[in-house]
C-alpha positions as CSV (number, residue, x, y, z in Angstrom):
1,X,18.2,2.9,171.6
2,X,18.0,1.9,175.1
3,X,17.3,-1.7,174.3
4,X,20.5,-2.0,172.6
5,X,22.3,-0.5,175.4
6,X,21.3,-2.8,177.9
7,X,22.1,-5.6,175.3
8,X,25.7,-3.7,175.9
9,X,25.9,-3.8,179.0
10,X,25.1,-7.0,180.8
11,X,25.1,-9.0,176.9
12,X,21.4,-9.5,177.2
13,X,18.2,-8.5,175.6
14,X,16.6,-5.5,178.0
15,X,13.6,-7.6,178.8
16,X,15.8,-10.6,180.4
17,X,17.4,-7.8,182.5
18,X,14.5,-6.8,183.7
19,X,13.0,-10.4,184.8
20,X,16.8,-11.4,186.5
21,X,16.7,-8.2,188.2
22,X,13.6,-9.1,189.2
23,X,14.2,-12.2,190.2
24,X,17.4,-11.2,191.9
25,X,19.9,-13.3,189.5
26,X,21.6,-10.3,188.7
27,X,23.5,-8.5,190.7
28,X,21.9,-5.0,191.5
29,X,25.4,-3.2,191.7
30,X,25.6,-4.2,187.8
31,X,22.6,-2.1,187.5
32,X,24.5,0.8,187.6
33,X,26.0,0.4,185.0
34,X,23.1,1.4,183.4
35,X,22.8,4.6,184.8
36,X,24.9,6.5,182.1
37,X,23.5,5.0,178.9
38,X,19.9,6.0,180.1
39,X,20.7,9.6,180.5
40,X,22.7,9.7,177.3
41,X,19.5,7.6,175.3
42,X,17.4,9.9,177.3
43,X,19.1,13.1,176.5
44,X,18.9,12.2,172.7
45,X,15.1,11.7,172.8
46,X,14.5,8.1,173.8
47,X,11.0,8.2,175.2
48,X,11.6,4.8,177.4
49,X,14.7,6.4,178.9
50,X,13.4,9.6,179.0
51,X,10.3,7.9,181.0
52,X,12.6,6.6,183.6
53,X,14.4,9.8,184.0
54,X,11.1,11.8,184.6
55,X,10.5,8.8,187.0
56,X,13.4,10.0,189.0
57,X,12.4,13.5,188.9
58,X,8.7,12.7,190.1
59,X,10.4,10.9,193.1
60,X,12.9,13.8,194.1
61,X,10.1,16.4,193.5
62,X,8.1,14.8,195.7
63,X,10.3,13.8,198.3
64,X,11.1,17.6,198.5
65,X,7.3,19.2,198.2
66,X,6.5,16.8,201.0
67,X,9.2,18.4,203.0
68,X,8.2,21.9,202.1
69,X,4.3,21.0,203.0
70,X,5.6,19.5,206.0
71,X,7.4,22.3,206.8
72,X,5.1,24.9,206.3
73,X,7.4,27.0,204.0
74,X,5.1,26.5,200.3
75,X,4.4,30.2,200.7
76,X,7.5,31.7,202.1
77,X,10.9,31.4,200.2
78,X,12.6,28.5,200.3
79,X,15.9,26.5,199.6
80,X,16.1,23.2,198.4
81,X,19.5,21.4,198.5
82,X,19.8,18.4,195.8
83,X,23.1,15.9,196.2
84,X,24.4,12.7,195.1
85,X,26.7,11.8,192.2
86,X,23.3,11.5,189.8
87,X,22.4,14.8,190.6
88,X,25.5,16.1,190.1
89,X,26.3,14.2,187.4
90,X,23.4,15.0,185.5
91,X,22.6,18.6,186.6
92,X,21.5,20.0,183.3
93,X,19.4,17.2,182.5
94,X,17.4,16.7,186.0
95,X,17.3,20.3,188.0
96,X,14.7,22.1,185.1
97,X,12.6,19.2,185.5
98,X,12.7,19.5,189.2
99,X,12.3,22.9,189.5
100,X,9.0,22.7,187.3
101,X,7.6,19.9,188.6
102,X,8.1,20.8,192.4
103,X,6.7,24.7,191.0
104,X,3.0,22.3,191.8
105,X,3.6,22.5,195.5
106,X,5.6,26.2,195.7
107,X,7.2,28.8,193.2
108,X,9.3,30.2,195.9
109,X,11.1,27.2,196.0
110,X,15.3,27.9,195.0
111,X,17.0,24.6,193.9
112,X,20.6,24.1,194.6
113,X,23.3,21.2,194.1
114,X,25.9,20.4,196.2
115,X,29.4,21.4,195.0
116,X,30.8,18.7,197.2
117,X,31.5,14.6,196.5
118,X,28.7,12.4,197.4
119,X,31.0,10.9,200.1
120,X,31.9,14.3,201.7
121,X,29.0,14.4,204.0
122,X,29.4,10.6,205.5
123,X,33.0,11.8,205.7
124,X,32.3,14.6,207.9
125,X,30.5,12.6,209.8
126,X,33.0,9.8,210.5
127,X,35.4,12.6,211.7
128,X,33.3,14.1,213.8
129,X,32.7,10.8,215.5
130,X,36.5,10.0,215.8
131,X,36.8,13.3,217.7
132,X,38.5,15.5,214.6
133,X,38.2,19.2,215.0
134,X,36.1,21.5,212.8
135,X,39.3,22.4,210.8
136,X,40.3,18.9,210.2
137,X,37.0,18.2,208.9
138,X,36.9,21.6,206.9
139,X,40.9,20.3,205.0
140,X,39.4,17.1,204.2
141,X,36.5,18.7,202.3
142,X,39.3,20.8,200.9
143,X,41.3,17.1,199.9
144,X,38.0,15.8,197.9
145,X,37.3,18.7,196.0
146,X,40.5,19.1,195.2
């Protein structure tokens, strides 16, 4: 299934994707757009696009254990913040997998997701850097969420 929608996509066969991504002849902003048909193949059981989602959740999993060794916090309760549009977008999908396979390093670990656009953090940051004041900053969290 996910062969076909990569054919749909960039109006290729999947393999010549790979070898132009590769080979840089495509455009890695296009590969984005394969982002949504590999969590929908994946959620209806393709094992290929099922692979590359557990890829992903290897990768944040480990990125966040190393922080909690680091840290020092495997035995004491912890929370672990997840954001970015993927996360978001794909919440039900990605944060069980997480949780279980960052439950290797800790089981006190307590995921959450941000509630906030991707953008609202570099936001905050910009207007803090222009001199805007904490409640300036707060309303425009308030604008992108609506």
């Amino acid at each position: 299934a996910l062969r076909e929608r990569a054919l749909d996509v960039f109006g290729m066969p999947a393999e010549e994707v790979a070898v132009a991504a590769h080979a840089g002849q495509l455009d890695r902003g296009r590969l984005r757009d394969l982002v949504p048909p590999v969590f929908a193949t994946a959620a209806a059981g393709d094992p290929v696009a099922d692979s590359i989602v557990q890829r992903l959740v290897e990768e944040v999993a480990g990125m966040a254990g190393a922080l909690v060794r680091r840290m020092d916090l495997v035995d004491r309760p912890v929370d672990v913040v997840l954001g970015g549009g993927i996360l978001q977008a794909q919440r039900s999908l990605l944060v069980p997998r997480i949780a279980a396979s960052l439950e290797r390093v800790t089981r006190k670990a307590q995921l959450h997701v941000l509630d906030v656009a991707p953008v609202a953090g570099a936001l905050a940051s910009a207007l803090q850097w222009v001199g805007a004041t904490p409640d300036q900053i707060e309303r425009s969290r308030g604008y992108l969420l609506g």
